[in-house]
N, C-alpha and C positions, 0 to 999 in steps of 0.2 A: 673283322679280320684281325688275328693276333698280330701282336708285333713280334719284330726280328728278334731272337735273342740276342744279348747286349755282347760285346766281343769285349775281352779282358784286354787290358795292357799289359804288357810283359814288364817285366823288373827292367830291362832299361827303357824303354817308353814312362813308367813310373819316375825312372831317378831324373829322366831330362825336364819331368813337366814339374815336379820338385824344384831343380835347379831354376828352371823359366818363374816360377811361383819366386824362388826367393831375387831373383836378378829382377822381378818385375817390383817387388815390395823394396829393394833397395834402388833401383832409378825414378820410381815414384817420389819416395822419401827426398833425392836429391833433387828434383825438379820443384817439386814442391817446397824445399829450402831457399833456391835458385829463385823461386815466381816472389814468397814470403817476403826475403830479404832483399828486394826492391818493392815493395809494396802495392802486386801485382795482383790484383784480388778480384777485380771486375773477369765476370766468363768473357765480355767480349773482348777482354785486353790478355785474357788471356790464351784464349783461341789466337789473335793477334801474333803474340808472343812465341809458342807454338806453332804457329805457320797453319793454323785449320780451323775449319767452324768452331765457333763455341760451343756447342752442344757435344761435336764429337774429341773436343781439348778436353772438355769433362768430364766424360766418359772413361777415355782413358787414364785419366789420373784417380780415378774413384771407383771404377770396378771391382767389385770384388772376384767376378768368375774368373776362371781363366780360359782365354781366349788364342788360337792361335795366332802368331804377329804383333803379340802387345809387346813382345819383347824389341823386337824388331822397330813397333815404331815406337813406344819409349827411347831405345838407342838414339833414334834418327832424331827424337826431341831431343835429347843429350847432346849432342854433337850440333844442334844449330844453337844451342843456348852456352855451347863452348864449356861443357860441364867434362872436366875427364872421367872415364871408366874405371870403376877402381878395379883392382886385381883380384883376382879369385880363385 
């Protein structure tokens, strides 16, 4: 059975997942300075930390695809770790 052909993104669905890709590499960065700079390093202290499993705390912080919601829960990591959002 072929498969479906692939449906294009349109130039703005492009620029948003662009935008999600760089707001995901810059709240990663920040959490990951955030865990660092207490010397936060264990997955289970860090899922802890995070408020979620360890397997799925590092997940998110080590992903390379992108996923829809990594933004979304990056943020929600952000804001329980008291990190402000920079401007954009």
């Amino acid at each position: 059975m072929p498969l479906p052909p692939k449906t294009k993104l349109t130039s703005a669905e492009q620029r948003q997942r662009r935008e999600d890709r760089v707001a995901c590499i810059r709240l990663r960065m920040a959490i990951g300075r955030y865990l660092e700079d207490r010397d936060i390093t264990m997955p289970t202290a860090i899922g802890e930390a995070l408020g979620m499993p360890a397997a799925e705390a590092n997940g998110l912080l080590t992903r390379r695809q992108w996923r829809e919601g990594d933004v979304a829960a990056l943020q929600a990591v952000a804001a329980r770790l008291g990190l402000a959002e920079s401007p954009e």
